[in-house]
Every structure is written in structure tokens, then in C-alpha cells.
Residue frames as a rotation matrix with the C-alpha (Angstrom) as fourth column:
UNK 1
-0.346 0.582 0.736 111.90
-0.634 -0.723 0.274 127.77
0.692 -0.372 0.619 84.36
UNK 2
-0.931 -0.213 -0.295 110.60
-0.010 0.826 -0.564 126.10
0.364 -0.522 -0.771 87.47
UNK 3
-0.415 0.908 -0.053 107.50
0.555 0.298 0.777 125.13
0.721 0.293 -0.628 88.28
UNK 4
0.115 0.760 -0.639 106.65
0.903 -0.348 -0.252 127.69
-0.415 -0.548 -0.726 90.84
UNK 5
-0.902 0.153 -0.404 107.33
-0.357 -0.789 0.500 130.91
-0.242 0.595 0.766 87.81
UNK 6
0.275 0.896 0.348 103.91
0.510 0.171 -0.843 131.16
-0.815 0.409 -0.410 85.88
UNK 7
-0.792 -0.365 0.490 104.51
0.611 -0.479 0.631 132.40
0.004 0.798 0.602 82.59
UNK 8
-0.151 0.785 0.601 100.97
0.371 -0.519 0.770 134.31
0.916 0.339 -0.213 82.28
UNK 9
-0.905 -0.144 0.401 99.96
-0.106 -0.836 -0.539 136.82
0.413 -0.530 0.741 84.96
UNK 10
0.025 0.967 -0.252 96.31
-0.661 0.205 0.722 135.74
0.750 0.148 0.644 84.67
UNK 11
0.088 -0.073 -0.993 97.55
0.079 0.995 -0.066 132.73
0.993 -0.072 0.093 86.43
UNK 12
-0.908 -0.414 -0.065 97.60
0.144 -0.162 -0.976 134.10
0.394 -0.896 0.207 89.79
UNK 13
-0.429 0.844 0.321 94.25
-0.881 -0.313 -0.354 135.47
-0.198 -0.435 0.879 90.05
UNK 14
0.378 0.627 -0.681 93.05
-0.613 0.721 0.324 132.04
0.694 0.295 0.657 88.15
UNK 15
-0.552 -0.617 -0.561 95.00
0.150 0.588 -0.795 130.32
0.820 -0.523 -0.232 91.16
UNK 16
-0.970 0.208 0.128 93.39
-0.226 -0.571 -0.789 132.18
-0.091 -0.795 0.600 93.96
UNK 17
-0.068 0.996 0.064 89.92
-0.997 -0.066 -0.030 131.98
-0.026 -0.066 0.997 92.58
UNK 18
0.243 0.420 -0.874 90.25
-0.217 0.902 0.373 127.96
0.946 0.099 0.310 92.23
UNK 19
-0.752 -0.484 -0.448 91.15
0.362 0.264 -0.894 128.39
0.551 -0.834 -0.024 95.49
UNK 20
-0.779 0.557 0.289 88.45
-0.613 -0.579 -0.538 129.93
-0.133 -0.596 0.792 96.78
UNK 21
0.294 0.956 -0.016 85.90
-0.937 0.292 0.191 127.84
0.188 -0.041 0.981 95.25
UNK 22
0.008 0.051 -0.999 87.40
0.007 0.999 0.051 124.96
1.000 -0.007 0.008 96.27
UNK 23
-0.958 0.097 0.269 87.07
-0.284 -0.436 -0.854 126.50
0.034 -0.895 0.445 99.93
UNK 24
-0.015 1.000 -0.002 83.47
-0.983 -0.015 -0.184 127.32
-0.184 -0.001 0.983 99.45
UNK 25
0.142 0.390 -0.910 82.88
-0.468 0.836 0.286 123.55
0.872 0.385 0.302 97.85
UNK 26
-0.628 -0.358 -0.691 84.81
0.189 0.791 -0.582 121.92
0.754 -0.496 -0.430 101.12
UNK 27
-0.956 0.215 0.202 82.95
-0.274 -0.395 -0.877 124.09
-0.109 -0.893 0.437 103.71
UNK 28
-0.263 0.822 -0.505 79.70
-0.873 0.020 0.487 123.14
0.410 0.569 0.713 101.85
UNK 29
0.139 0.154 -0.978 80.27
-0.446 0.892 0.077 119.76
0.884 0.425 0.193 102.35
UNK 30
-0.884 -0.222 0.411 81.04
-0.190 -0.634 -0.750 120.55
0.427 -0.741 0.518 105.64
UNK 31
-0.901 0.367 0.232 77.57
-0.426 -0.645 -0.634 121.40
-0.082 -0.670 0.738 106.19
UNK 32
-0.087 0.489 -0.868 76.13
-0.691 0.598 0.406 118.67
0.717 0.635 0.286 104.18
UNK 33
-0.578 -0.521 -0.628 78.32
0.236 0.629 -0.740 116.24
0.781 -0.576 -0.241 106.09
UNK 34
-0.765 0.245 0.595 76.78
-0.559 -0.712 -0.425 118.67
0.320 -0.658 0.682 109.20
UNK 35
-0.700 0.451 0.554 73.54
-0.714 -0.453 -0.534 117.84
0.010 -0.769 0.639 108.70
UNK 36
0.306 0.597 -0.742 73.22
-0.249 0.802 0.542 114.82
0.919 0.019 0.394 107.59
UNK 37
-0.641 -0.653 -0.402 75.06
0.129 0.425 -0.896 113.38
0.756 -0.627 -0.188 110.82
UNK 38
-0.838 0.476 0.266 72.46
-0.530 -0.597 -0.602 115.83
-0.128 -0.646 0.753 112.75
UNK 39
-0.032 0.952 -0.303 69.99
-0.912 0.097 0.400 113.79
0.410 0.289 0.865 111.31
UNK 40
0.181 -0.225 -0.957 71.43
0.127 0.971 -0.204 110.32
0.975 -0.085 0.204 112.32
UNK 41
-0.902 -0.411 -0.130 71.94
0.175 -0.073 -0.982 111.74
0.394 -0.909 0.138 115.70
UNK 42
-0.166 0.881 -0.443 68.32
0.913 0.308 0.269 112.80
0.374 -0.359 -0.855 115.94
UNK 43
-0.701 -0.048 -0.712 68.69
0.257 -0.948 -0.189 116.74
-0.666 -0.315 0.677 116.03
UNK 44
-0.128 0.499 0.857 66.32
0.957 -0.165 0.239 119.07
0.261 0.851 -0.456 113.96
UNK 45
0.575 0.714 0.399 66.06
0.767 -0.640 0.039 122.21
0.283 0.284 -0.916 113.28
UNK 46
0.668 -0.559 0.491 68.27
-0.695 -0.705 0.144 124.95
0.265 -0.437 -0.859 115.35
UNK 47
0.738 -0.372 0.563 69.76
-0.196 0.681 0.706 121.75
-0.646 -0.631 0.430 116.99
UNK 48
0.485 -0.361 0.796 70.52
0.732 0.666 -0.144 120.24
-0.478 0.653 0.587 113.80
UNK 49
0.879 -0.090 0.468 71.96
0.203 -0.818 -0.539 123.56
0.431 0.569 -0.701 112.27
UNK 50
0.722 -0.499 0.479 73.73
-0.622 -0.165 0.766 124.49
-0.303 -0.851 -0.429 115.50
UNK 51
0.868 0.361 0.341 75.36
-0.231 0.902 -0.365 121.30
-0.439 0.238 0.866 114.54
UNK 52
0.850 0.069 0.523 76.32
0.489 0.265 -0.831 121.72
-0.196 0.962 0.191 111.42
UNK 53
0.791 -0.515 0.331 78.50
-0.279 -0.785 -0.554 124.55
0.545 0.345 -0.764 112.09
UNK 54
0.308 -0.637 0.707 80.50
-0.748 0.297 0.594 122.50
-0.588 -0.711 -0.385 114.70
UNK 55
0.492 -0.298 0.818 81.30
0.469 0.882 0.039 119.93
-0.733 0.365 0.573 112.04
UNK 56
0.775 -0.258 0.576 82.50
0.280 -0.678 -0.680 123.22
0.566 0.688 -0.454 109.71
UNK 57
0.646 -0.627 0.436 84.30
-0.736 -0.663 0.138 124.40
0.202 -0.410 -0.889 112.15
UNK 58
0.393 -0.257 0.883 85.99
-0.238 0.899 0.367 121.18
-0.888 -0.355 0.293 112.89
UNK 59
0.828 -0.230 0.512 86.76
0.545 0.112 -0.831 121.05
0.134 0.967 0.218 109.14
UNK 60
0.828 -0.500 0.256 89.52
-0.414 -0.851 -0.323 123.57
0.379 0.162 -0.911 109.93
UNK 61
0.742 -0.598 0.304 91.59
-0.223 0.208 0.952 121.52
-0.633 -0.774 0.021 111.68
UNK 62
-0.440 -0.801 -0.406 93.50
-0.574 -0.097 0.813 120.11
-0.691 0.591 -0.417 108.46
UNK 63
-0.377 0.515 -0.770 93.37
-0.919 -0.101 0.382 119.38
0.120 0.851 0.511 105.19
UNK 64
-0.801 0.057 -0.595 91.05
-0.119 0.960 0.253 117.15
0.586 0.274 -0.763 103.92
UNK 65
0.176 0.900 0.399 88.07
-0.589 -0.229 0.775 115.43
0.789 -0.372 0.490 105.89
UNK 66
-0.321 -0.437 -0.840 89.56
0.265 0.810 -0.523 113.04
0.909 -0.390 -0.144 108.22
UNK 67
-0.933 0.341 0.116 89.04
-0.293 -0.529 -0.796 115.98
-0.210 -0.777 0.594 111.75
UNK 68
-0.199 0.963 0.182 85.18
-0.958 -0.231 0.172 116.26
0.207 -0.140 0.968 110.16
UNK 69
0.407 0.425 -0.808 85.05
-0.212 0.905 0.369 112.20
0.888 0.021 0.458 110.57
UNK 70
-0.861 -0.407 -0.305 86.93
0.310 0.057 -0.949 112.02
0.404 -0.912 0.077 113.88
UNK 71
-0.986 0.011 0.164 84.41
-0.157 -0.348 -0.924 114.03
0.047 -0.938 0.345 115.35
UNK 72
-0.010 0.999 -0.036 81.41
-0.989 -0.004 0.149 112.62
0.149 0.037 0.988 114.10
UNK 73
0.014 -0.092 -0.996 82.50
0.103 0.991 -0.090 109.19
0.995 -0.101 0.023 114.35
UNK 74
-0.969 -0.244 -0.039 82.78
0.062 -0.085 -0.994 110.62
0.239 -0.966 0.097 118.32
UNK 75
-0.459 0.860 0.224 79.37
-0.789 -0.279 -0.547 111.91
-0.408 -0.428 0.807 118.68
UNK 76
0.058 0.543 -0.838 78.10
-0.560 0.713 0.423 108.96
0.827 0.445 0.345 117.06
UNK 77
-0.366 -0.163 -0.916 79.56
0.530 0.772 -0.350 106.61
0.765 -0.614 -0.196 119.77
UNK 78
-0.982 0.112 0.154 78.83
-0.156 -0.007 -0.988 108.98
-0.110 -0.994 0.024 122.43
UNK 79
-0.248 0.958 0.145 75.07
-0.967 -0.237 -0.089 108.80
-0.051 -0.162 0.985 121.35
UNK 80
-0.270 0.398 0.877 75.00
-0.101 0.894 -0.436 105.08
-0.958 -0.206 -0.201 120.64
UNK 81
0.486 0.605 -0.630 74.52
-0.703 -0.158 -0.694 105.82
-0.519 0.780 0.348 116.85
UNK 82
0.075 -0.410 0.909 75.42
0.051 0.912 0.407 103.18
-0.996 0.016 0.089 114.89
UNK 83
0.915 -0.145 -0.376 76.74
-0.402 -0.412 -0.818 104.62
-0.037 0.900 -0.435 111.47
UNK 84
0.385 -0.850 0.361 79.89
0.893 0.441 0.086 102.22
-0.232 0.289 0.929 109.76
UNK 85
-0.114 -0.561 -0.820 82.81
-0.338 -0.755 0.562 104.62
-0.934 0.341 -0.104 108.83
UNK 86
-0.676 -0.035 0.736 82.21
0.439 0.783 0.440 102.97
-0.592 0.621 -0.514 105.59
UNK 87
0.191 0.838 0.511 78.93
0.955 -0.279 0.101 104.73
0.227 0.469 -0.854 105.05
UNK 88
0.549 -0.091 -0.831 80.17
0.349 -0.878 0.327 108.05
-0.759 -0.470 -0.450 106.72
UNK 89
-0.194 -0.962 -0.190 82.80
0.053 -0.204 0.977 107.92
-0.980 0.179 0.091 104.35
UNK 90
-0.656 0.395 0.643 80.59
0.736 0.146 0.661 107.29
0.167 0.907 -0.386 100.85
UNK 91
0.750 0.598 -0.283 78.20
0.627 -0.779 0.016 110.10
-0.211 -0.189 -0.959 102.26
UNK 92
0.019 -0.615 -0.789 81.35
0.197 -0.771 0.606 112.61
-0.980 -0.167 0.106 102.45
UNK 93
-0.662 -0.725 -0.192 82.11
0.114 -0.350 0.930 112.09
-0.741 0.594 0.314 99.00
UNK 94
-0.177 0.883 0.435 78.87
0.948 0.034 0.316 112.08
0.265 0.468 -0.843 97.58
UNK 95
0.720 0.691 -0.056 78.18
0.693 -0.717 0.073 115.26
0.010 -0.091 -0.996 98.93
UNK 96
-0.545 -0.785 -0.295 81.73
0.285 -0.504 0.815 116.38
-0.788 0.361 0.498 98.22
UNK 97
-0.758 -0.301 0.579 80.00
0.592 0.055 0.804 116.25
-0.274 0.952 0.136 94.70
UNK 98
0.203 0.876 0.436 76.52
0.770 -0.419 0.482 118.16
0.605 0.238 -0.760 95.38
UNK 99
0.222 -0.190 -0.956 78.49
0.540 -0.793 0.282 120.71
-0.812 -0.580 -0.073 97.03
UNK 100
-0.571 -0.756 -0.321 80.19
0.086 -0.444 0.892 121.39
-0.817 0.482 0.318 94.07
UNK 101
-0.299 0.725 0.621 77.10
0.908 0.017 0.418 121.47
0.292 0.689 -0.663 92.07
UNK 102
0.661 0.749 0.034 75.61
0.691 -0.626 0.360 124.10
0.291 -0.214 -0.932 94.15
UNK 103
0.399 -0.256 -0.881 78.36
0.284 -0.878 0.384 126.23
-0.872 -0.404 -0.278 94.29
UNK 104
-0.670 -0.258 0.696 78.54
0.563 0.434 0.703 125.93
-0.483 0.863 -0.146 90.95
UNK 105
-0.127 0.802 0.584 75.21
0.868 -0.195 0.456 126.78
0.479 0.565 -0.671 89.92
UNK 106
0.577 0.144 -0.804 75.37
0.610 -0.731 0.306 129.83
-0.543 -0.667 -0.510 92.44
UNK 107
-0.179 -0.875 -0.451 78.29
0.185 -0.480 0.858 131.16
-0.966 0.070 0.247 90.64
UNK 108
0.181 0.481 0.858 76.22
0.980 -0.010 -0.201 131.28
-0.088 0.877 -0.473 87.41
């Protein structure tokens, strides 16, 4: 049998739905990612929101987070912000992990 048969039916819909929440967990983080940056850039509020959703969208480009650091690692320089990729890069995954809390605990 080869590894793309499933032997259980179940296994499709359980495929799909860890797909989805691992959607929902990246876009989260996304917006984490969003607004902390907004914050290191010196936005708040609508600004800092506004923001956020350009760093989600920007998540779409491909997998992974590399696009969402490209383009904050841009607006950093164009503002003069001084944020190592180093720390940009321990923030992502830290809040890779309190995304996935809180879409967790939503899904209660």
C-alpha cells in the first residue's frame, strides 16, 4: 500500500481539519508577528492593526515565515528600526507557540 492510500476514511476529514488549524495557528502568528513589529515601528492602534494585516497578508506568499520576515526586516530599515533578525526570528517562534494556545483554547 503506498503512503498516499489511508486505510481509515476518518483520515481525510482528520487531515483537512489539522490543516485548517494549522492555517488558523500560522495566520495568528501572523498577527502576533503583525503587531508586535507595529509596535517596534511606533504604530498604535488602527495604524498598528492596519499593519498587522499587511504582515498576514504577506504571510501568503509561501510556506513558512521567511516573506513575513522579508518584509518586516524592510520596514524596519526603511524606518531606521533597529531590530537583529536574531530577535525577529525568536519572537516568530515564540508566538508561533501562543498562537497555538489561543487557537486552541478557542476550539474548546
Amino acid at each position: 500500500m503506498s503512503d498516499n492510500q489511508r486505510t481509515n476514511p476518518n483520515d481525510d476529514s482528520r487531515y483537512a481539519h489539522d490543516e485548517a488549524v494549522k492555517f488558523k495557528i500560522n495566520s495568528r502568528r501572523a498577527k502576533l508577528f503583525g503587531l508586535w513589529a507595529a509596535e517596534q515601528l511606533g504604530y498604535e492602534g488602527d495604524e498598528a492593526a492596519a499593519y498587522a494585516k499587511e504582515v498576514v497578508a504577506a504571510d501568503m506568499d509561501e510556506p513558512g515565515y521567511e516573506d513575513i520576515l522579508r518584509k518586516v526586516q524592510a520596514d524596519f530599515d526603511a524606518k531606521g528600526a533597529d531590530v537583529s533578525d536574531h530577535r525577529q526570528r525568536t519572537k516568530i517562534e515564540e508566538l508561533w507557540n501562543v498562537a497555538e494556545k489561543q487557537i486552541m483554547d478557542e476550539s474548546k
